[in-house]
C-alpha positions as CSV (number, residue, x, y, z in Angstrom):
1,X,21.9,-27.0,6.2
2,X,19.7,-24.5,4.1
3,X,21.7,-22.6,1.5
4,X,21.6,-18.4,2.0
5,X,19.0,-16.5,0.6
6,X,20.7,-13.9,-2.1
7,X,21.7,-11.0,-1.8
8,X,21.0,-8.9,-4.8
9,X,23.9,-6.7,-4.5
10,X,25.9,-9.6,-4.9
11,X,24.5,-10.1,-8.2
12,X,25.1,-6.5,-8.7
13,X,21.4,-6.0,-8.3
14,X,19.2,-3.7,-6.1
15,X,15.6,-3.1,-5.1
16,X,15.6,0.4,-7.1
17,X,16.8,-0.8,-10.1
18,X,16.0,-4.5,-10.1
19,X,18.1,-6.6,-13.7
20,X,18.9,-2.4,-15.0
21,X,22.2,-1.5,-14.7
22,X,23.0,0.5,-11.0
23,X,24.8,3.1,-12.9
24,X,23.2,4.8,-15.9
25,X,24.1,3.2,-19.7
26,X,26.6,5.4,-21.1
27,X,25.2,7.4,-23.9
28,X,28.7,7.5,-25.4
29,X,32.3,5.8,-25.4
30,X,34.3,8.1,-24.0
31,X,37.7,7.2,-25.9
32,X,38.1,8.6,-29.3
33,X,39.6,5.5,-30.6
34,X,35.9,3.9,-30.5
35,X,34.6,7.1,-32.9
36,X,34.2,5.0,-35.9
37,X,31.8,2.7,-33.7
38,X,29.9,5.3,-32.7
39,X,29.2,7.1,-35.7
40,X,28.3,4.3,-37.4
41,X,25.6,3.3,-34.8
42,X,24.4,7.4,-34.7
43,X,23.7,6.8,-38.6
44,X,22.5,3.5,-38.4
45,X,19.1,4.0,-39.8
46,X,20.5,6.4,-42.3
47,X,22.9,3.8,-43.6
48,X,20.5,1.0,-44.1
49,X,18.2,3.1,-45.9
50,X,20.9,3.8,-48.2
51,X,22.4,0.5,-48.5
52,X,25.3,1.7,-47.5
53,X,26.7,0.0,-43.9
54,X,28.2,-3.2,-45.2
55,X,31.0,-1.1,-47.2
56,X,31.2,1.2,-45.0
57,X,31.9,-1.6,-41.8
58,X,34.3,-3.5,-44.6
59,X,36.3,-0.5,-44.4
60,X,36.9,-0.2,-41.1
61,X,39.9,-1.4,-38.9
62,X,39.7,-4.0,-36.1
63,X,39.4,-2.6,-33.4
64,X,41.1,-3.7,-30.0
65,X,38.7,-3.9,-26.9
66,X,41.7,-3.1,-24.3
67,X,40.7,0.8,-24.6
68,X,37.6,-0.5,-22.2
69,X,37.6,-0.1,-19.0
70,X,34.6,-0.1,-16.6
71,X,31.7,-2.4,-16.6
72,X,29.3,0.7,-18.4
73,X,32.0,0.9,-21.3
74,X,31.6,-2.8,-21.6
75,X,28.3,-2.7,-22.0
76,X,28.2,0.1,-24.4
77,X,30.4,-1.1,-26.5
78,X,28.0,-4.6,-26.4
79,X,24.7,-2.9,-27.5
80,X,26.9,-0.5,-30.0
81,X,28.5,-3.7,-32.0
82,X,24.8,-6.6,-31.6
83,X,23.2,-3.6,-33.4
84,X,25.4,-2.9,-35.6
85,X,26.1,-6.9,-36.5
86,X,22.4,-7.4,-37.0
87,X,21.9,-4.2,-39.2
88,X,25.1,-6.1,-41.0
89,X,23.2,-9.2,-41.7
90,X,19.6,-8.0,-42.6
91,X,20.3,-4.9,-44.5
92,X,20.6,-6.0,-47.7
93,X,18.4,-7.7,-50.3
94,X,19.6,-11.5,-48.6
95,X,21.1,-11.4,-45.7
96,X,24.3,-11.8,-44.9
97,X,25.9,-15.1,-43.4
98,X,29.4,-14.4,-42.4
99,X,29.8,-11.1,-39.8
100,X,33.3,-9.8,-40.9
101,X,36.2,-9.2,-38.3
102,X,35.8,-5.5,-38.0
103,X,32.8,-6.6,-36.2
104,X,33.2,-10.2,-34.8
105,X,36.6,-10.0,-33.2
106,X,35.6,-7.3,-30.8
107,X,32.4,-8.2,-30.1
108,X,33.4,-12.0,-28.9
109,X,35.6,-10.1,-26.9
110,X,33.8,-8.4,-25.3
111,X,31.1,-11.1,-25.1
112,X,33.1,-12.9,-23.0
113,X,34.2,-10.3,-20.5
114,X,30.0,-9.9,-20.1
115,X,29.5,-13.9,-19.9
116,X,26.4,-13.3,-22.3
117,X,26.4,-14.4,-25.9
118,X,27.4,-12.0,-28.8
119,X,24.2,-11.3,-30.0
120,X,21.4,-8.7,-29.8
121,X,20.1,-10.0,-27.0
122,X,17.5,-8.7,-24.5
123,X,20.3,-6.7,-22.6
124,X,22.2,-5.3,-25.8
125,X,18.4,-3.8,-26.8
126,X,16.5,-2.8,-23.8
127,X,18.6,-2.8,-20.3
128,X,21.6,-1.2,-21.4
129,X,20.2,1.0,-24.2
130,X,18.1,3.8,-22.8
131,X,18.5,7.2,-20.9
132,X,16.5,9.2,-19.0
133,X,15.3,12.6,-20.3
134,X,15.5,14.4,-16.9
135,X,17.8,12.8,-14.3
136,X,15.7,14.1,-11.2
137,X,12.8,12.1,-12.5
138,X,12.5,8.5,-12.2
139,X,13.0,5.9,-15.0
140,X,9.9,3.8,-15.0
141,X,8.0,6.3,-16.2
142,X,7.4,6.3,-20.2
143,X,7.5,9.8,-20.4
144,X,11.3,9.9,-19.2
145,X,13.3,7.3,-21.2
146,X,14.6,7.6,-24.7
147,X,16.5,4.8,-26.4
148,X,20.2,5.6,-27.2
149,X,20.3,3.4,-30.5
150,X,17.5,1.6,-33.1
151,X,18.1,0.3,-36.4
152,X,14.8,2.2,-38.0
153,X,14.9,5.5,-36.4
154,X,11.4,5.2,-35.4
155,X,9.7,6.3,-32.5
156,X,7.5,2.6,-32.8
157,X,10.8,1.1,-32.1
158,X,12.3,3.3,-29.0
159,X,8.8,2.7,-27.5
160,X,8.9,-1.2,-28.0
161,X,12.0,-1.5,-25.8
162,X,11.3,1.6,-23.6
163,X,8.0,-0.1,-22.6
164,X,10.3,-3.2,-21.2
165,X,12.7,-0.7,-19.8
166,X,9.5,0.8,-17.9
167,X,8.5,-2.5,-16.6
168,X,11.8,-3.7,-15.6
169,X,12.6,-0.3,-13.6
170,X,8.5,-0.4,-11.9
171,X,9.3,-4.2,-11.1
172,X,12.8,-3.7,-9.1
173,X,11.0,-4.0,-5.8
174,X,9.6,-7.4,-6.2
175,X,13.0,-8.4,-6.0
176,X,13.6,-7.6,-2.6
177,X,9.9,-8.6,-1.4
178,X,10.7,-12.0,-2.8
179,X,13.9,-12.6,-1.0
180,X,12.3,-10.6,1.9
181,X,9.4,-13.2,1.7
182,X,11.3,-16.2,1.3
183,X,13.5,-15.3,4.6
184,X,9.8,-14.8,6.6
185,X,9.0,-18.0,5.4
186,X,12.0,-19.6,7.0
187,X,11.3,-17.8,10.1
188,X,7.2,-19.0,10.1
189,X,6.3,-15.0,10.1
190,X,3.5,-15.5,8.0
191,X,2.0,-12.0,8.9
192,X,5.2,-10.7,6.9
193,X,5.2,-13.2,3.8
194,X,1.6,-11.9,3.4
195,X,2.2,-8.1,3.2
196,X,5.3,-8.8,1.2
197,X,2.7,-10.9,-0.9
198,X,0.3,-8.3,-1.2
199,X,3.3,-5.6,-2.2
200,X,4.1,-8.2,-4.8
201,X,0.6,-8.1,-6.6
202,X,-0.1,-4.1,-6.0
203,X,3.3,-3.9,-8.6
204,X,2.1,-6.6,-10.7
205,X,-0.9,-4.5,-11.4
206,X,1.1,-1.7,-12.2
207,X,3.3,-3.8,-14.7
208,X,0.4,-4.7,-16.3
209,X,-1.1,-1.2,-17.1
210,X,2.8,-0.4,-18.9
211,X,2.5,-3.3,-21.2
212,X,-1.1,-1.9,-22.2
213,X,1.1,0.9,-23.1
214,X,2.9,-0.5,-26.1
215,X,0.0,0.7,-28.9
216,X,0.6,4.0,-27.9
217,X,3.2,4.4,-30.1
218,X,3.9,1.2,-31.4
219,X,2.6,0.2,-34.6
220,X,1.9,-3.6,-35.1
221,X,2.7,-2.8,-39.5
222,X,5.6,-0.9,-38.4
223,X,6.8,-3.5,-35.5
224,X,6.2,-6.5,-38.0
225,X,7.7,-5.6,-40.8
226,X,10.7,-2.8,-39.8
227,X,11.8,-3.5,-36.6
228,X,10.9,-7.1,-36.3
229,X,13.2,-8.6,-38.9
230,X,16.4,-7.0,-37.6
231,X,15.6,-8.6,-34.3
232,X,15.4,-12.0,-35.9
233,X,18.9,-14.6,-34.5
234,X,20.1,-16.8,-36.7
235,X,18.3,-20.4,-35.3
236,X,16.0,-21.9,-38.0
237,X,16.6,-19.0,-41.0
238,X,16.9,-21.2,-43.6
239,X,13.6,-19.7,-45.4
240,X,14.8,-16.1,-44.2
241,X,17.9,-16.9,-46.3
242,X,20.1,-18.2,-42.8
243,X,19.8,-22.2,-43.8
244,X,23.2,-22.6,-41.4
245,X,23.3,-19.6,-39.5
246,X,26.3,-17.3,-39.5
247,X,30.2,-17.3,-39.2
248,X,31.6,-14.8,-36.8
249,X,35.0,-14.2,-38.9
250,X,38.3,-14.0,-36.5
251,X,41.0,-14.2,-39.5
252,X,42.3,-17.7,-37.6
253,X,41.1,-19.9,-41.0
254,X,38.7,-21.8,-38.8
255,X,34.7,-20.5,-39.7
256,X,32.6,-22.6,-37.8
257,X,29.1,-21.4,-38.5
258,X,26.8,-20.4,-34.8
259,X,23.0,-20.3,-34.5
260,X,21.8,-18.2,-31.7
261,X,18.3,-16.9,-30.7
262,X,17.4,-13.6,-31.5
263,X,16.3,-10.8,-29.1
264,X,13.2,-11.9,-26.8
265,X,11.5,-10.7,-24.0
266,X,11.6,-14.3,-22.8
267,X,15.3,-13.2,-22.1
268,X,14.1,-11.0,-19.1
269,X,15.6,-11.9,-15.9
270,X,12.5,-10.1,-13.8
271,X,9.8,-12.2,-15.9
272,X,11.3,-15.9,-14.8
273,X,12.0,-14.4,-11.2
274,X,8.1,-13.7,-10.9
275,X,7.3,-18.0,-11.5
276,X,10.2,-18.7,-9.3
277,X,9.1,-16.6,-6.4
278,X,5.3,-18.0,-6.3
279,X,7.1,-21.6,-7.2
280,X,5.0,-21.8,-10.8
281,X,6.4,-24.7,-12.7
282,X,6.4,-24.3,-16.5
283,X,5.8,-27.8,-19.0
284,X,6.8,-28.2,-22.5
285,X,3.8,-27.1,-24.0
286,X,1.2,-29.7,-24.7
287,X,2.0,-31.5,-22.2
288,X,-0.6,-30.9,-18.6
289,X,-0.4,-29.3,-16.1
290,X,-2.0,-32.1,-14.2
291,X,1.2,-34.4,-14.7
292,X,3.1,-35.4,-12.0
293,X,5.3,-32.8,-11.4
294,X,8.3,-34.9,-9.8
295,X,8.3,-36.6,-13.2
296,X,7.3,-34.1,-15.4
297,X,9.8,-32.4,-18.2
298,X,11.4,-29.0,-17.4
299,X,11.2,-26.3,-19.8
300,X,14.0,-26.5,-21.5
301,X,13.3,-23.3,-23.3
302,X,13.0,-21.4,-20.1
303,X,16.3,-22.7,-18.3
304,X,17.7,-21.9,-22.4
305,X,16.9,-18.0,-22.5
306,X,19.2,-18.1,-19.2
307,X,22.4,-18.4,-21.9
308,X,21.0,-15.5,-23.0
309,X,20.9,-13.1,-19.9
310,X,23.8,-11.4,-18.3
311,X,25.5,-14.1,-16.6
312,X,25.5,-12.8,-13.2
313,X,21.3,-12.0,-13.7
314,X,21.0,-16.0,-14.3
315,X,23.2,-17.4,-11.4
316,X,20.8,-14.9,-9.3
317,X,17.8,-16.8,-10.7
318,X,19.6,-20.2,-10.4
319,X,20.1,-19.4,-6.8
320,X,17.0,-18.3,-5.9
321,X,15.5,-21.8,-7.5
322,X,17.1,-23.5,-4.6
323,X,15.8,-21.5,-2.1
324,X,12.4,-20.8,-3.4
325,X,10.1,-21.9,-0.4
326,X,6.7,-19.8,-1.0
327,X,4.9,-22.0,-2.3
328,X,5.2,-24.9,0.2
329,X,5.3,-22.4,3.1
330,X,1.5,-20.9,1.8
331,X,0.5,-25.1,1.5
332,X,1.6,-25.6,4.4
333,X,-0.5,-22.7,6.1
334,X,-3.6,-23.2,4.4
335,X,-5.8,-22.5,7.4
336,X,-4.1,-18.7,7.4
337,X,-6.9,-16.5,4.9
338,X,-4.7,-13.6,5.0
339,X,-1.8,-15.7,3.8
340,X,-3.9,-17.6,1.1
341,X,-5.7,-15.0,-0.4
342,X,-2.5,-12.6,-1.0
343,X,-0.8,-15.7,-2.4
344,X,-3.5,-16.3,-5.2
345,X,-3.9,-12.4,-5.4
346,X,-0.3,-12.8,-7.0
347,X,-1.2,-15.2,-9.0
348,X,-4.3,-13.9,-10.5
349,X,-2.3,-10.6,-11.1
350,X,0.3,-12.6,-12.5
351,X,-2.1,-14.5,-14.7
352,X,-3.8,-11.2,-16.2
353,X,0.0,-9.8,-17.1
354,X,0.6,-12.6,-19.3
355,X,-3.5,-12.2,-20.8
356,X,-2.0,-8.6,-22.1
357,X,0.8,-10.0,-23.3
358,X,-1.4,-12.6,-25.1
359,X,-3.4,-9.7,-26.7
360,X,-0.1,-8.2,-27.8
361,X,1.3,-10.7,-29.3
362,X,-1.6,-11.5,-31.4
363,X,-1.7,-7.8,-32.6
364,X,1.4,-7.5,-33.1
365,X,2.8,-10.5,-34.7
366,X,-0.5,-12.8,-35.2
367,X,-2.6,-11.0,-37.0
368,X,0.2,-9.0,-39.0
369,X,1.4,-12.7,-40.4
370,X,-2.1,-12.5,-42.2
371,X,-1.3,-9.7,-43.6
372,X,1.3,-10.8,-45.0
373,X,0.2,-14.2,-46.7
374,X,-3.0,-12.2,-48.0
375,X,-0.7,-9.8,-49.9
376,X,1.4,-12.3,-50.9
377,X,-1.5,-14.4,-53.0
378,X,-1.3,-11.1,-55.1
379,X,0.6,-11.4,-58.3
380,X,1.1,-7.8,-57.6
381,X,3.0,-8.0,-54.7
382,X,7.0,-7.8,-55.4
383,X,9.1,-10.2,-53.9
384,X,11.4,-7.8,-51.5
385,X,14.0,-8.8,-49.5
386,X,14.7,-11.6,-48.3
387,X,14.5,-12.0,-44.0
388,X,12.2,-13.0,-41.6
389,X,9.1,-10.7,-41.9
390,X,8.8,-11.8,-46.2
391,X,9.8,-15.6,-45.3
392,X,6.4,-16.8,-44.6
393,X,5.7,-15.8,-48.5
394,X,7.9,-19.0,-49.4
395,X,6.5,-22.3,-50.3
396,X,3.3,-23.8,-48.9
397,X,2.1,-24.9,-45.5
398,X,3.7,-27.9,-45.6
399,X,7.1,-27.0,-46.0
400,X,7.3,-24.8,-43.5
401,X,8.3,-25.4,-39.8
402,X,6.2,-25.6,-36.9
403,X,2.4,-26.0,-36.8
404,X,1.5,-22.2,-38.2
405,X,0.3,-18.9,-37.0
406,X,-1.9,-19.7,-33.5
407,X,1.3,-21.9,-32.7
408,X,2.4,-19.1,-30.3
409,X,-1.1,-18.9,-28.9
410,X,-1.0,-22.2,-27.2
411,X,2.4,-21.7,-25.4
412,X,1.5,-18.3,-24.4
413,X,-1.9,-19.7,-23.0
414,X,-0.6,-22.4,-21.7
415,X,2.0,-20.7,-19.1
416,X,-0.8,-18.7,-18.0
417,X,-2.7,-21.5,-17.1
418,X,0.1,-22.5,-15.0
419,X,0.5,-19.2,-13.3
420,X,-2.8,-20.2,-11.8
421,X,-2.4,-24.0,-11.2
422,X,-0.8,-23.2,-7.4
423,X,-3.5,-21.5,-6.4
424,X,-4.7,-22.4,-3.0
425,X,-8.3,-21.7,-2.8
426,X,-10.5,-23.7,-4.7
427,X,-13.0,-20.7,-5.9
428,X,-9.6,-18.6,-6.9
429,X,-9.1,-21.5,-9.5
430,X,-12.4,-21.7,-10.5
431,X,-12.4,-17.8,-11.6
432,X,-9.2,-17.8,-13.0
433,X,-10.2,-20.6,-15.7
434,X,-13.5,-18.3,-16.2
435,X,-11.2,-15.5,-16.6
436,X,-9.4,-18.0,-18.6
437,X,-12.7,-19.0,-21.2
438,X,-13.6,-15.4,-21.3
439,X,-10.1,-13.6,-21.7
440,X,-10.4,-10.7,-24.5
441,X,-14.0,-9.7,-25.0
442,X,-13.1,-6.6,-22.8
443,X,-9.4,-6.5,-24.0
444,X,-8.8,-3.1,-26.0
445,X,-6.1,-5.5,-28.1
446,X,-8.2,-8.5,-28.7
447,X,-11.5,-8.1,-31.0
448,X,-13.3,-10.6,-32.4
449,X,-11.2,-11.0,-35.3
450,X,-8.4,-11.7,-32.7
451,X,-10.0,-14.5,-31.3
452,X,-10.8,-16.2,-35.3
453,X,-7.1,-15.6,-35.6
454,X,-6.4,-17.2,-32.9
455,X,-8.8,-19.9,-33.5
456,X,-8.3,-20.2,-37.5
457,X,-4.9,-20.0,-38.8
458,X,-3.3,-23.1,-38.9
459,X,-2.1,-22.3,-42.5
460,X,0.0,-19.4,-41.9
461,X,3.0,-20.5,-40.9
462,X,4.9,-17.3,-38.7
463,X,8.5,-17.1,-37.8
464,X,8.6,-15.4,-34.1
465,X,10.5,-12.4,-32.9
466,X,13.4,-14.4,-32.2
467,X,12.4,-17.6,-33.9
468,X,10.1,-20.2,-35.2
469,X,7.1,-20.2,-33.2
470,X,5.8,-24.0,-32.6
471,X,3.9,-26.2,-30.2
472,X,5.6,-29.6,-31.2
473,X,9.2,-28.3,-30.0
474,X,10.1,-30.2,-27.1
475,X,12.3,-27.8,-25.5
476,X,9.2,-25.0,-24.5
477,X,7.4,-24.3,-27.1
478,X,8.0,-21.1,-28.3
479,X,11.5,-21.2,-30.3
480,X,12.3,-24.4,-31.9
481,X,16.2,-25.1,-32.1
C-alpha cells in the first residue's frame, strides 16, 4: 500500500508561506515579566561594543518559561535567548565556555517545547526573526523585511538573513507543486507533472536572482569578520578557544559539556526539499557520483542539519523521502519531450542556484580567509580576540583541521554536479558539465582571482560559518564533527 502524500498543513506548512511561520514572528513578548529579555536583545549590539552583556546577563534572574503561551511566543522567546547566548560566548576577548543559568535554563526549555536544538540555528536567525515593513505588501520582496534582532547592528547583517527570508517566502510554492507533482505521478498525468515541473524551475530562477542580491548590502569584510564569528557553534573550536565546546549551566551539579553546529543555510528546510522532489542523491564528498547508488554512502551531513530544523519542518522532509516518485516517474516516460525537457529544466535551474551560491561563498568567506593569513604574516597586526574569524592566525598548516581554504569549493561543486547527474537527456548533461568547466567567467561574484583562490589555497586553513570546512569528513563534507 503506498503511504499518503503530505499535507503541508499538517506540518504547519502552506503554499504562501512555505518553512516561514503562518503567523507573523512577534516583534515583541507581550508579558512584562520577559522585559529584561527584551531589552537586553534591543541593546545587544550596544552591549558587546561596550563589553558589557556578560555582567549584565550575570545579574539577571532565571526566568520561568510558563509565562509562554502560543507557538509565536515560543518562538520569540527562542531567537531572543540563541542570540543572546551566542553574543554571551563570543563577546569577549576568549570566549566563553559555560552559558550561565539565567540563560541556559530557559532556553533548554523552551528548546524542547520547539523539538529543535538550543542554539542559533537557521530558524532562531532567519525564519522567525524578521517583519515586514508594510503589511499589505508581500514578504519576499527585499524591500519589505527588516530583521527584528542582530548582534552588530548592521545593515550587512539584517540583509544576510533577510536575503534567505526572501528566498524562503519566493520559494513557498514549490512546496505544493512538488506534492502536487508527486500525486500526478501516481495517477500517470504526465501533462500535469510537466506544468507543475515547469512552475518549479520559472521559481527556481527567481530564487536565484535573490541570492545575487546579497552584495547589495552585504559586505564580505564586514560578513567575515563581524557577523560571521557570532554565528560560529561550538563543534571543532578548539583553535577559536572552544577545545570542548560549552556547558549549558542548570544549577543540578551535573555540567556535561555539548558541541552543536552553528547557524547554516544548510539548515533550510526548502533547500533539501528541492533534491528530494527531483530525487537528487547527495555522496560524501569525494566520493562519485558514478557509484552505485544502492550501495553508495548517504550524506550523513545532510540527514544531520535535519537535528537542526524545526522538528515538524524535518518529519515533512522525512515523509516526503518515502514518497518521492519524480524521478522514476520522468525515467520511466522517457519517450514524453514535454515531460523530459521540464524535468532537466529544473535541474539545470537548480544547478545554476547552487553556481551563485558557489560565487558567494568564495566572496564571502574564501577569499576574505586570505585576507586574513596575509595580515596576519605582519608583525604589525595585533592579536585580537580570540573566535573563529582570528583562529586561522594560529599555528601552521599542518596543525590545523581539514584540508584548507578551497576545502569548501569541492563539496559545494560537488552537490551541483549531482543536481545534474538525473538528467534525462543526454545533450542536457552534456551542457550542464560545460556550464560546469566554464562556471564564473560571466559571474559578477567570481573574477579571476576567484577562480586562483579557488584553485590555490591549500594553505589557508578556514573555519566555515558554522564549522570547519573539509573534504576528508565522512559525514558530507562541509562540517566536520
Amino acid at each position: 500500500m503506498l503511504l499518503p502524500i503530505p499535507n503541508l498543513k499538517d506540518y504547519g506548512l502552506s503554499a504562501r508561506h512555505g518553512f516561514l511561520p503562518n503567523e507573523l514572528p512577534l516583534a515583541r513578548l507581550p508579558d512584562p515579566y520577559y522585559t529584561g529579555w527584551e531589552t537586553i536583545s534591543a541593546n545587544l549590539s550596544s552591549l558587546i561594543l561596550s563589553r558589557r552583556l556578560r555582567e549584565l546577563i550575570q545579574v539577571l534572574p532565571v526566568l520561568d518559561t510558563r509565562g509562554l503561551e502560543h507557538d509565536a511566543e515560543w518562538r520569540r522567546a527562542y531567537s531572543l535567548l540563541c542570540f543572546m547566548t551566542h553574543g554571551y560566548i563570543w563577546a569577549g576577548e576568549s570566549p566563553a565556555d559555560r552559558v550561565p543559568p539565567q540563560l541556559s535554563i530557559p532556553l533548554v526549555t523552551i528548546s524542547q517545547r520547539l523539538e529543535i536544538v538550543p542554539v542559533a540555528t537557521y530558524a532562531a536567525v532567519c525564519l522567525w526573526n524578521f517583519k515586514p515593513l508594510f503589511m499589505n505588501e508581500d514578504i519576499d520582496n527585499m524591500e519589505n523585511l527588516a530583521s527584528l534582532n542582530t548582534f552588530t547592528g548592521s545593515m550587512d547583517e539584517s540583509w544576510f538573513y533577510l536575503v534567505s527570508v526572501a528566498i524562503e517566502a519566493r520559494g513557498a510554492p514549490i512546496l505544493d507543486l512538488g506534492l502536487t507533482a508527486m500525486e500526478a505521478a501516481r495517477r500517470n498525468d504526465s501533462a500535469l507533472v510537466t506544468n507543475c515541473l515547469c512552475a518549479f524551475a520559472e521559481r527556481l530562477t527567481d530564487l536565484t536572482s535573490l541570492l545575487q542580491r546579497m552584495h547589495e548590502s552585504c559586505d564580505p569584510s564586514v560578513f567575515y569578520n563581524r557577523i560571521r564569528p557570532f554565528l560560529a557553534g561550538s563543534k571543532n573550536m578548539g583553535e577559536a578557544g572552544l577545545p570542548h565546546g560549552v556547558i549549558y549551566e542548570d544549577d543540578s551539579g551535573v555540567e556535561k559539556y555539548r558541541q552543536y553546529s552553528g547557524g547554516s543555510n544548510a539548515q533550510s528546510s526548502l533547500i533539501q526539499f528541492f533534491d528530494i522532489v527531483l530525487g537528487i542523491k547527495h555522496l560524501p564528498t569525494g566520493q562519485s557520483a558514478s557509484a552505485n547508488e544502492a550501495t553508495a554512502k548517504r550524506n550523513n551531513f545532510i540527514q544531520d542539519m535535519r537535528r537542526y530544523m524545526p522538528a515538524r519542518h524535518a518529519q515533512f522532509l522525512d515523509d516526503c523521502e518515502n514518497v518521492a516518485n519524480i524521478r522514476s516517474y520522468v525515467q520511466s516516460n522517457a519517450d514524453d519531450e514535454k515531460l523530459c525537457l521540464a524535468y532537466d529544466a529544473c535541474l539545470a535551474m537548480l544547478s545554476a542556484f547552487r553556481d551563485k551560491h558557489i560565487a558567494i561563498v568564495t566572496r564571502y568567506i574564501i577569499n576574505p580567509s586570505r585576507e586574513v593569513r596575509a595580515r596576519s604574516r605582519s608583525p604589525e597586526v595585533p592579536r585580537g580576540r580570540n573566535n573563529i574569524a582570528v583562529a586561522s592566525r594560529k599555528g601552521d598548516g599542518k596543525s590545523q583541521k581539514g584540508t584548507g581554504g578551497t576545502a569548501l569549493i569541492p563539496f559545494l561543486k560537488q552537490a551541483r554536479d549531482e543536481t545534474g547527474a538525473p538528467a534525462i537527456a543526454e545533450w542536457t548533461r552534456r551542457f550542464m558539465k560545460h556550464q560546469v568547466r566554464t562556471s564564473g567567467q560571466s559571474d559578477m561574484f567570481a573574477s579571476k582571482a576567484d577562480e586562483a583562490t579557488s584553485s590555490n589555497t591549500d594553505e589557508i586553513p578556514v573555519r566555515g560559518l558554522a564549522q570547519t570546512w573539509t573534504m576528508e569528513d565522512e559525514m558530507g563534507g562541509i562540517c566536520q564533527f
